[in-house]
VMD Tcl script that draws the C-alpha trace (Angstrom):
set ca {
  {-7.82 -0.76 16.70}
  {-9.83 -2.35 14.00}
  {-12.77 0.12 13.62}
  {-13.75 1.50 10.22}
  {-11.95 4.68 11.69}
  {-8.21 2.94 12.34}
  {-8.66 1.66 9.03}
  {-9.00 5.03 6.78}
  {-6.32 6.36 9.28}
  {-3.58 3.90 7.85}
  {-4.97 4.29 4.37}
  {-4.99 8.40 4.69}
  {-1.17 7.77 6.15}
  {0.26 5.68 3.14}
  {-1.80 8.55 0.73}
  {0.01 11.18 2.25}
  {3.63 9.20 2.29}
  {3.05 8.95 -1.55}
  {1.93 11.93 -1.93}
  {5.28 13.35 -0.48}
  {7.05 10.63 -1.77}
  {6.25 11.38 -5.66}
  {7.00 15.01 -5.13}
  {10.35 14.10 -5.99}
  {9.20 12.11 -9.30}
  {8.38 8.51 -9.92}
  {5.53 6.81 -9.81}
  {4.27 6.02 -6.26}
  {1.09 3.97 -5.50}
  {-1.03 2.96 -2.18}
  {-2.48 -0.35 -0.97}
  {-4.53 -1.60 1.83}
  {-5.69 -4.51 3.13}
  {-7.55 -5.14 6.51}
  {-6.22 -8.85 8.01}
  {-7.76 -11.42 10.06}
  {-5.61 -9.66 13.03}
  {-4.04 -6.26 11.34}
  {-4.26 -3.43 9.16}
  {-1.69 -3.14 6.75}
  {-0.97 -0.33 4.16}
  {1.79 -0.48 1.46}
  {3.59 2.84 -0.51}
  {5.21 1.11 -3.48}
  {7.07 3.36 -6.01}
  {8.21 2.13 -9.79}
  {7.57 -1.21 -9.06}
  {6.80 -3.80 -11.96}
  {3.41 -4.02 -12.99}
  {1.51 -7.46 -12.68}
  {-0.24 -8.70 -15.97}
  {-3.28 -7.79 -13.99}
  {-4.54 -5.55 -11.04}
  {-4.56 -8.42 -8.76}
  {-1.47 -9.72 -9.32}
  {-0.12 -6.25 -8.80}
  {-1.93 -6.04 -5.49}
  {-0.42 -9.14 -4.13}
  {3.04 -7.92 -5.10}
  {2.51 -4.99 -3.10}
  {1.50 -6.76 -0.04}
  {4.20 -9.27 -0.50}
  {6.40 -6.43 -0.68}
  {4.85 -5.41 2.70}
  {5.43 -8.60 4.09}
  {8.90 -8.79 3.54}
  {8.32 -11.66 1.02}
  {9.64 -10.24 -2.09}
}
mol new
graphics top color blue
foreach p $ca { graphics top sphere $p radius 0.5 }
foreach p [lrange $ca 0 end-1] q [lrange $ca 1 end] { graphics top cylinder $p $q radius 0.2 }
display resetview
């Protein structure tokens, strides 16, 4: 499961859920990140901005986690 392959998969999966999602409005955005022991993709939509990208990047995958 942790090939170069499995990994676009999930990222190609959370492109098209935005994709759909935004069809509807609002402003929907993808992230990805490949863990020690998973992939995990997020699909975030008008969520507050960070002061920078990477603080908006760990938001998302906090969001992922269930920590926010």
């Amino acid at each position: 499961m942790k090939t170069p392959e499995a990994g676009a998969e999930v990222r190609r999966v959370a492109e098209r859920i935005a994709a759909a999602a935004s069809t509807g409005g609002g402003d929907f955005r993808t992230d990805s990140a490949l863990g020690s022991r998973r992939w995990r993709a997020a699909v975030i939509g008008n969520y507050r901005k960070q002061n920078d990208a990477e603080g908006t990047r760990r938001a998302l995958l906090r969001g992922l986690d269930g920590a926010d």
